[in-house]
Backbone as CSV, one residue per row, in Angstrom:
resi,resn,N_x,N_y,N_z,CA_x,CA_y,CA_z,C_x,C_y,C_z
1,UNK,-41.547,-52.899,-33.066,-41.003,-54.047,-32.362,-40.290,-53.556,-31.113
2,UNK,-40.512,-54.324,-29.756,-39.581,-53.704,-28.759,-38.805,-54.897,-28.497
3,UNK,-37.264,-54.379,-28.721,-36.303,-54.650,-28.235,-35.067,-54.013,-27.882
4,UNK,-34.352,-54.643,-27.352,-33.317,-54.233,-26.503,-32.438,-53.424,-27.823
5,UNK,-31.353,-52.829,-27.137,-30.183,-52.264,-28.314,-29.587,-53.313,-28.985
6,UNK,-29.450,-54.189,-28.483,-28.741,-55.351,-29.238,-29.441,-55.936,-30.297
7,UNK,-30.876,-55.828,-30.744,-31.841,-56.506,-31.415,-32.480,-57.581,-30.404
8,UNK,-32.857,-57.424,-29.275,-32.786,-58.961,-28.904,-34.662,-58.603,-29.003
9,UNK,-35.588,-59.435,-29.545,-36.810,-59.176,-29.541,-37.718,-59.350,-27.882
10,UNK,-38.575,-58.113,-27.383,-39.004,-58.609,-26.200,-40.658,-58.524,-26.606
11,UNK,-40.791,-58.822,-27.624,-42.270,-58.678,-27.895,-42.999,-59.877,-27.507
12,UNK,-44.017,-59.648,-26.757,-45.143,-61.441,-26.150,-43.597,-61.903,-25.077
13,UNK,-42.762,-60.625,-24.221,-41.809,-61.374,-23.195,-42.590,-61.944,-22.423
14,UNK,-43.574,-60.954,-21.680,-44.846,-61.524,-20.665,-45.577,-62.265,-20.419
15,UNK,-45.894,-62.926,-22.134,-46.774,-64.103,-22.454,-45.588,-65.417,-22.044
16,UNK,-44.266,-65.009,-22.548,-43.639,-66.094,-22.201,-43.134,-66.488,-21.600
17,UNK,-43.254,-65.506,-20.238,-42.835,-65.689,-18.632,-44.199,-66.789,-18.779
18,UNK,-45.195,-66.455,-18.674,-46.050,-67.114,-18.288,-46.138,-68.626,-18.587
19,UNK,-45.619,-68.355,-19.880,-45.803,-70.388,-20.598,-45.067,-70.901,-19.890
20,UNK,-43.664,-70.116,-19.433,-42.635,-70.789,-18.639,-42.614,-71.374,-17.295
21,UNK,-44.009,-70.145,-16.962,-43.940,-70.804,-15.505,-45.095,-72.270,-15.224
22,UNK,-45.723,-71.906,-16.528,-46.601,-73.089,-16.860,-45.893,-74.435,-16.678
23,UNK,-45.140,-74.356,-18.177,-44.250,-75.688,-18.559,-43.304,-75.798,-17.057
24,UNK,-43.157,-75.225,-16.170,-42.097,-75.657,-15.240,-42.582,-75.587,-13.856
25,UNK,-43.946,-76.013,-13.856,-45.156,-76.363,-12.891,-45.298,-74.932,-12.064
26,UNK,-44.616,-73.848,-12.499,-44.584,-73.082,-11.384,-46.135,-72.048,-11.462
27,UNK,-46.936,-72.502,-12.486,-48.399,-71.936,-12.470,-49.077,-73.142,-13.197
28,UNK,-50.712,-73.086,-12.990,-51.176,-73.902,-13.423,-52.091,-73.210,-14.235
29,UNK,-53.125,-73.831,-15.905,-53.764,-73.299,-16.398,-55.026,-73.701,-15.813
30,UNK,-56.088,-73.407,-15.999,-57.680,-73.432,-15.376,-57.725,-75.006,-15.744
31,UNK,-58.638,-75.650,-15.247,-58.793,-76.474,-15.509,-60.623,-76.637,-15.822
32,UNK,-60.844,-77.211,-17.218,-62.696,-76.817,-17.235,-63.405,-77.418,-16.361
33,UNK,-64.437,-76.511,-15.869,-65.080,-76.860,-14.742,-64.596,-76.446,-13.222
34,UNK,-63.628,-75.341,-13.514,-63.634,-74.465,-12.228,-64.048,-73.050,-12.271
35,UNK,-63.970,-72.455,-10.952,-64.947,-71.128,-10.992,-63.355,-70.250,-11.491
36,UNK,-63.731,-69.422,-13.133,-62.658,-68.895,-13.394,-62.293,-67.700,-12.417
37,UNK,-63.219,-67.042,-11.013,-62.766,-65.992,-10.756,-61.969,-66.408,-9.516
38,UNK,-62.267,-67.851,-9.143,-61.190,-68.196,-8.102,-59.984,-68.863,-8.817
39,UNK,-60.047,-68.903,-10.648,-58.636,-69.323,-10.869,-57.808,-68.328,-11.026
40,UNK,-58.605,-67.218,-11.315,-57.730,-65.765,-11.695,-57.421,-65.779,-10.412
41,UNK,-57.554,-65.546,-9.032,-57.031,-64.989,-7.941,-55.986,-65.957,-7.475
42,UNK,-56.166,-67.477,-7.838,-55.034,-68.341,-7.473,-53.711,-68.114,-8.063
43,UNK,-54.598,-67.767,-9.814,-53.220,-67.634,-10.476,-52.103,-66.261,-10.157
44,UNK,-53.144,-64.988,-9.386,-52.335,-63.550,-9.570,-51.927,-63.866,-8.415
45,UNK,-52.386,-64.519,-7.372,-51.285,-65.008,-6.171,-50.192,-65.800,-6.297
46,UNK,-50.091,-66.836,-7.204,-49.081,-67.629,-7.456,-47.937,-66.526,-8.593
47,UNK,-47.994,-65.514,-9.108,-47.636,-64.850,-9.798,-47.046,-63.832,-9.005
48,UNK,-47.493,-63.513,-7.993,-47.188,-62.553,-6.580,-46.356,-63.122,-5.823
49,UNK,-46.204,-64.152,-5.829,-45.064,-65.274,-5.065,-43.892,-65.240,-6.098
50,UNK,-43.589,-65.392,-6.913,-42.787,-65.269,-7.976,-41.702,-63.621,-8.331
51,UNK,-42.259,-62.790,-7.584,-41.986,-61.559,-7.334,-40.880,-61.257,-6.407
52,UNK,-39.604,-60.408,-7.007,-38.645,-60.360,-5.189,-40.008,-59.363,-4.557
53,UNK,-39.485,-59.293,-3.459,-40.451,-58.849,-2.486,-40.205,-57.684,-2.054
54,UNK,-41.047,-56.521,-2.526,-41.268,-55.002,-2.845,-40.473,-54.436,-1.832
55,UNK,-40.187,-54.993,-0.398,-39.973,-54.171,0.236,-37.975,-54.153,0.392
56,UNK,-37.775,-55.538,-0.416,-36.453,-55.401,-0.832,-36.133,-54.458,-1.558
57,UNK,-37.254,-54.055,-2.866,-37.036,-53.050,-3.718,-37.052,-51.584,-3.375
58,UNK,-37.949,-51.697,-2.264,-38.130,-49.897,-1.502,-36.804,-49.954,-0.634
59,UNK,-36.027,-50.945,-0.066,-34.677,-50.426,-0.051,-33.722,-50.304,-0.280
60,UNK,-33.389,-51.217,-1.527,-32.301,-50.878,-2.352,-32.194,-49.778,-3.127
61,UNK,-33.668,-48.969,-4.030,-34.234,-47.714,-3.688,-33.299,-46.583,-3.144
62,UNK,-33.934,-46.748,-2.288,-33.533,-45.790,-0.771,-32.497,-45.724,-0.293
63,UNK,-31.145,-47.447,-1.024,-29.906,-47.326,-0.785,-29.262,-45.887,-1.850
64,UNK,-30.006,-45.765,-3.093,-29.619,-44.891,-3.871,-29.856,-43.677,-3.734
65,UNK,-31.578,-43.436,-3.544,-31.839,-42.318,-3.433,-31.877,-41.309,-2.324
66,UNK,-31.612,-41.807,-0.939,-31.762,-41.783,0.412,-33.105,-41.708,0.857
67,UNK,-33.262,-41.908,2.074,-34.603,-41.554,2.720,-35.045,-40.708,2.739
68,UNK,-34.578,-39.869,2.550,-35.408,-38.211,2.582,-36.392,-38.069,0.855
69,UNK,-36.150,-39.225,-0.142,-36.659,-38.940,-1.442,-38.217,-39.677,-1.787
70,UNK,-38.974,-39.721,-1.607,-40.292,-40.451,-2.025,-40.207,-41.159,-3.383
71,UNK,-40.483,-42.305,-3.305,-41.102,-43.341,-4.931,-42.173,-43.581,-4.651
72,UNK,-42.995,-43.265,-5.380,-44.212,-43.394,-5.950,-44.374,-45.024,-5.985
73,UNK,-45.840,-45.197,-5.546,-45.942,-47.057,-5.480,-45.626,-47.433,-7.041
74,UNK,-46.408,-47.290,-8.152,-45.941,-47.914,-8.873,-44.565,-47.592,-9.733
75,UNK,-44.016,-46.947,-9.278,-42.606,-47.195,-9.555,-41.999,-48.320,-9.144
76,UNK,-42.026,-48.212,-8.020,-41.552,-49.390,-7.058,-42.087,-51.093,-7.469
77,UNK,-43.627,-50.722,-8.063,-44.223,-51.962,-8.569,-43.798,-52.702,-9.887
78,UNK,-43.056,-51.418,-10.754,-42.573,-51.760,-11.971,-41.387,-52.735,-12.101
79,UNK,-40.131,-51.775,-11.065,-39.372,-52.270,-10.910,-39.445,-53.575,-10.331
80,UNK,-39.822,-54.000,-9.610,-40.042,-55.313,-8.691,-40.326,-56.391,-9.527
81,UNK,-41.497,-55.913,-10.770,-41.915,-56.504,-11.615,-40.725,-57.029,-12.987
82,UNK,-40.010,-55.893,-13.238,-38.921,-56.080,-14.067,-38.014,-56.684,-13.655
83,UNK,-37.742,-56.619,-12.533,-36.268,-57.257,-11.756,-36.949,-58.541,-11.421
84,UNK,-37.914,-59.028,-11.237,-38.259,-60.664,-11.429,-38.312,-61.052,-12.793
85,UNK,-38.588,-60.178,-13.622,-38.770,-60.966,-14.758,-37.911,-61.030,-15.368
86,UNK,-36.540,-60.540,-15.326,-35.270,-60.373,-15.554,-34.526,-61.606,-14.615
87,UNK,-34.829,-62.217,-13.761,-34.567,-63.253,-13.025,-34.822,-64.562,-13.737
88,UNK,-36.229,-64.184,-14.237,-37.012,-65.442,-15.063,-36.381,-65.821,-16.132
89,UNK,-36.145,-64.576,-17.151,-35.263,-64.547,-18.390,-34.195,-64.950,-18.105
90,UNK,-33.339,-65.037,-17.144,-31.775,-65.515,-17.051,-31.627,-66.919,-16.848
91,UNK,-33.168,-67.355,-15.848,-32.915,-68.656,-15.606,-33.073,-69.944,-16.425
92,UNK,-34.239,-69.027,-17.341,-34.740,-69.908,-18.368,-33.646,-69.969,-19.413
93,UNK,-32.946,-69.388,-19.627,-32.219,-69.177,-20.478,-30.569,-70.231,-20.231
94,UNK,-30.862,-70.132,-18.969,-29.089,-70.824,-18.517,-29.993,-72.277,-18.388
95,UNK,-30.701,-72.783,-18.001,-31.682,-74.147,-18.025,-31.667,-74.580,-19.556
96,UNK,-31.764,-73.516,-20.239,-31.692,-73.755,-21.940,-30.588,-74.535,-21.997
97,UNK,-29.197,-73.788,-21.622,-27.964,-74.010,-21.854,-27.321,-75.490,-21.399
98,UNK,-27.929,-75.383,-20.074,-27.640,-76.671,-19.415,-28.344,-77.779,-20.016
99,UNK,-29.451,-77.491,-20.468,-30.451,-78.762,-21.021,-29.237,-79.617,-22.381
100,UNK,-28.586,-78.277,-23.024,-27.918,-78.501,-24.797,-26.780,-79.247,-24.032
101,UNK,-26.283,-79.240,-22.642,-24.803,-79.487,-22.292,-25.154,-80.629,-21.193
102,UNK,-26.542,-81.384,-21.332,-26.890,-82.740,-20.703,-26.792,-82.632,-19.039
103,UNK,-26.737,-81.137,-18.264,-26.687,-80.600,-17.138,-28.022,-80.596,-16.540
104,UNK,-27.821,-80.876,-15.419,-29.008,-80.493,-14.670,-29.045,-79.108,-13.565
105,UNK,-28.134,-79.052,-13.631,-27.214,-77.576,-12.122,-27.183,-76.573,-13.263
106,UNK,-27.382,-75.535,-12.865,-27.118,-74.119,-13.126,-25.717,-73.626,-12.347
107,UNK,-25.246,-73.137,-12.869,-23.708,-72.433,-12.496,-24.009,-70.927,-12.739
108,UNK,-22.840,-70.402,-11.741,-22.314,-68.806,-12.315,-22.063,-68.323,-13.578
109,UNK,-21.208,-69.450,-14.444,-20.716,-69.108,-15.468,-21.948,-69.517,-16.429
110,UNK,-22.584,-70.322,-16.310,-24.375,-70.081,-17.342,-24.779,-68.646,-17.269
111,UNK,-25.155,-68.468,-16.194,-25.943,-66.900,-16.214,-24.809,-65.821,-16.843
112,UNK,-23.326,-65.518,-16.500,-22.896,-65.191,-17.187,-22.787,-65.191,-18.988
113,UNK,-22.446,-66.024,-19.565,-22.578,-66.783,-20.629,-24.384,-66.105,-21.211
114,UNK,-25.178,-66.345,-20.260,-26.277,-66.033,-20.816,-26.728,-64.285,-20.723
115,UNK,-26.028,-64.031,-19.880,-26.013,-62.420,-19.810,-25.670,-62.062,-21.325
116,UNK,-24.547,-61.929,-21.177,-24.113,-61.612,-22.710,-25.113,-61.574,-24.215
117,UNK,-25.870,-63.518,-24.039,-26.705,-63.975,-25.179,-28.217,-62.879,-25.182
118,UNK,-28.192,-62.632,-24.088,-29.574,-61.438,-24.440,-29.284,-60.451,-24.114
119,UNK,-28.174,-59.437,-24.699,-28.111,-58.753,-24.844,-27.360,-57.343,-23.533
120,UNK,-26.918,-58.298,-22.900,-26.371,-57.270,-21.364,-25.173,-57.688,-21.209
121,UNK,-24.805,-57.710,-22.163,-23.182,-57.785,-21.929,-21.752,-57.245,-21.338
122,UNK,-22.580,-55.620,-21.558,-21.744,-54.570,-21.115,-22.351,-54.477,-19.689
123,UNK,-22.822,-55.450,-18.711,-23.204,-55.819,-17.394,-22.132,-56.928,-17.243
124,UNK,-21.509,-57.572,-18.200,-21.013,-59.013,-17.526,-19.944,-59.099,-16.972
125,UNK,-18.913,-57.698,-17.051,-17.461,-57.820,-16.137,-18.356,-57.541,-14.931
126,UNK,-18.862,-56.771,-14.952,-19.211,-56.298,-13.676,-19.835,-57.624,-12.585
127,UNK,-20.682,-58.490,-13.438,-21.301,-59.427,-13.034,-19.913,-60.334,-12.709
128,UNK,-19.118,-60.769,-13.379,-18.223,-61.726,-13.219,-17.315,-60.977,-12.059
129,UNK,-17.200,-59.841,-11.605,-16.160,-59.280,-10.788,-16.713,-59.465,-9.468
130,UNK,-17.925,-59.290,-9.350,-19.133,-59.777,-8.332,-19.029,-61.014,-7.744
131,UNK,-18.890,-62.080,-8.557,-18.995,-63.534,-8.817,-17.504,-63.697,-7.853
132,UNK,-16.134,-63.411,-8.400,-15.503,-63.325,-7.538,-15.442,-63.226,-6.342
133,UNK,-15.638,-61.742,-5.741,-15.769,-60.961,-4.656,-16.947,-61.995,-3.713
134,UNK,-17.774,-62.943,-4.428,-18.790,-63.790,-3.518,-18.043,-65.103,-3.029
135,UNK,-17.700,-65.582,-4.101,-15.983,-66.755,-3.906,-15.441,-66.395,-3.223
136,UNK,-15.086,-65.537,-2.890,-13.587,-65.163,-2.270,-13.775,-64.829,-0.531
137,UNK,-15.440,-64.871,-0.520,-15.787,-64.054,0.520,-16.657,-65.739,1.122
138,UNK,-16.451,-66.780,0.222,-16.645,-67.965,0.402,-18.185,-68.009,0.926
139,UNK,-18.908,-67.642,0.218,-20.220,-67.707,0.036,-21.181,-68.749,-0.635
C-alpha cells in the first residue's frame, strides 16, 4: 500500500485526480462516436493546462540549487507533476470541507485545517506563518 507516514492511503491518487477533474467539468470523458486519438490528445492537453508551469519549477529549482547545477528534464517533470497534484488534493479536500459547512469560498484556514487532515501537518505552522506574512503584507 502507498501511503504517506501518517497512514493516509495514496493508492488509485491519480485515478482520482482524474474523476475530480471530471466531476468538476475540468476534463471531459470521450464521448461514443468520437475519434479516440483526438480525445486522448484533447484530454493530455487539458491535463497539461492543469499543471504549474515547468518553467516556474526550473526556477524555484535553481532558487535552491543555483545555476551552475543541472536537473535533468524529468525531474523537473515529476516535480511539476507532484506539486499540481498536491494543489488538486488540497483543493478538493477544503471544497469537501466547505461543501459539510454549507460554504461556497475556500479560505486560508480550509487549506490549513486540511493540511493537517492528509497528513502534512508538521508543514502547517510554517504554512500558517506564511499566511500571516501575506496579510500583513496586505496581499
Amino acid at each position: 500500500m502507498l501511503s504517506t507516514e501518517n497512514g493516509i492511503d495514496l493508492a488509485g491518487f491519480g485515478d482520482r485526480l482524474v474523476e475530480q477533474q471530471y466531476s468538476t467539468g475540468l476534463g471531459e470523458p470521450t464521448s461514443p462516436g468520437t475519434d479516440p486519438t483526438n480525445a486522448q490528445t484533447t484530454r493530455a492537453a487539458k491535463e497539461s493546462e492543469q499543471y504549474v508551469p515547468i518553467a516556474n519549477v526550473n526556477r524555484m529549482m535553481h532558487t535552491v540549487v543555483g545555476d551552475d547545477v543541472k536537473i535533468m528534464r524529468d525531474t523537473k517533470e515529476l516535480l511539476q507533476e507532484s506539486v499540481s497534484e498536491f494543489i488538486l488534493l488540497l483543493t478538493g479536500e477544503a471544497t469537501e470541507v466547505c461543501n459539510a459547512d454549507g460554504r461556497k469560498t475556500i479560505s486560508a484556514e480550509d487549506v490549513l485545517t486540511v493540511v493537517q487532515n492528509v497528513g502534512f501537518e508538521r508543514y502547517e505552522p510554517y504554512l500558517r506563518a506564511m499566511h500571516q506574512c501575506i496579510r500583513k503584507k496586505g496581499h
